[in-house]
C-alpha positions in Angstrom: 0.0 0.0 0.0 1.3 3.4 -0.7 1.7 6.2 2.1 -0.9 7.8 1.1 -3.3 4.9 1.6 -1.7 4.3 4.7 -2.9 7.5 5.9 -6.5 7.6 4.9 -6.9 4.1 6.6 -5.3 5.4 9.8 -7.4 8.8 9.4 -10.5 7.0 9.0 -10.1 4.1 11.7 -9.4 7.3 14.1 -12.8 8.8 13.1 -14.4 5.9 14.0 -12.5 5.4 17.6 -10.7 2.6 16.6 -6.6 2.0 17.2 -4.6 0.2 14.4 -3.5 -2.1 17.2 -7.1 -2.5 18.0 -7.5 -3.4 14.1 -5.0 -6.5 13.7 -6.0 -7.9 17.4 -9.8 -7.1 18.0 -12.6 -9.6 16.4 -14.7 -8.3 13.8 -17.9 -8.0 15.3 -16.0 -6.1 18.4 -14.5 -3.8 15.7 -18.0 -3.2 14.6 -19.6 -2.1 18.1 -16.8 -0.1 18.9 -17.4 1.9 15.6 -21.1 2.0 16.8 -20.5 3.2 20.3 -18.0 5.9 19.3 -20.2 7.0 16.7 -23.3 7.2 19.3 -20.8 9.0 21.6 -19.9 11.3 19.8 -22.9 12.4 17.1 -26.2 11.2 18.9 -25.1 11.6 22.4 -28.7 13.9 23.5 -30.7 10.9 21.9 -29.3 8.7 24.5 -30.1 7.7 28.2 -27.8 8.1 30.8 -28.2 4.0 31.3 -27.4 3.6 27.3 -24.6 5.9 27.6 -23.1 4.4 30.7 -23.0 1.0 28.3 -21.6 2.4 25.5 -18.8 4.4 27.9 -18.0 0.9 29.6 -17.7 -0.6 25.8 -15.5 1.7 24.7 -13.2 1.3 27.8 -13.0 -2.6 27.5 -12.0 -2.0 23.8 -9.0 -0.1 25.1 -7.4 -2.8 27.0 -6.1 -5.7 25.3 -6.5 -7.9 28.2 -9.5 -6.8 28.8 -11.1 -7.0 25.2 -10.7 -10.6 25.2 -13.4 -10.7 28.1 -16.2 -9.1 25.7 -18.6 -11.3 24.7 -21.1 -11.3 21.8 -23.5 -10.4 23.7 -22.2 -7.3 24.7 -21.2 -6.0 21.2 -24.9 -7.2 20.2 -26.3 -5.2 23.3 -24.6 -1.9 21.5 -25.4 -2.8 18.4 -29.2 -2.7 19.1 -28.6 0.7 21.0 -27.6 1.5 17.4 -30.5 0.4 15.9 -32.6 1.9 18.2 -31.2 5.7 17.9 -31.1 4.9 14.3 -35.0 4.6 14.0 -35.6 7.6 16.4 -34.1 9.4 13.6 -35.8 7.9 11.0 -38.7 8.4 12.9 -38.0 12.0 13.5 -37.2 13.1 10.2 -40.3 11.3 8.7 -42.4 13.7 11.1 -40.9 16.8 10.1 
């Protein structure tokens, strides 16, 4: 890959909240609800509950630790994943209304 490459990967995996060492060790699904949670964090953060965001926090903070990732089970990533979903169709639902 060329440099250049190089650095739009990099720019975009850092937009999304996730580490190039996070990249080659994390599982795909993990990789997935990490992008989800930072996303939520950080764009649609007044749509969420203190309860959702308190999830999405502790997420984030397992991701950061590789010891700690490998304690994240599916269930957890799915658990973010439907937060996703959910905020999603709130603005779905919203925009449809306006």
């Amino acid at each position: 890959m060329s440099r250049n490459t190089d650095n739009k990967t990099t720019a975009w995996l850092k937009s999304n909240g996730i580490t190039e060492k996070q990249f080659t060790q994390a599982e795909i699904w993990q990789l997935q609800a990490q992008k989800t949670a930072h996303n939520l964090l950080k764009k649609k953060a007044d749509l969420l509950t203190d309860t959702q965001i308190q999830k999405l926090m502790s997420f984030c903070q397992l991701m950061l630790n590789s010891k700690q990732r490998k304690n994240i089970t599916k269930r957890m990533t799915y658990e973010v994943m439907n937060i996703g979903t959910k905020i999603r169709r709130q603005g779905f639902k919203a925009d449809k209304s306006r």
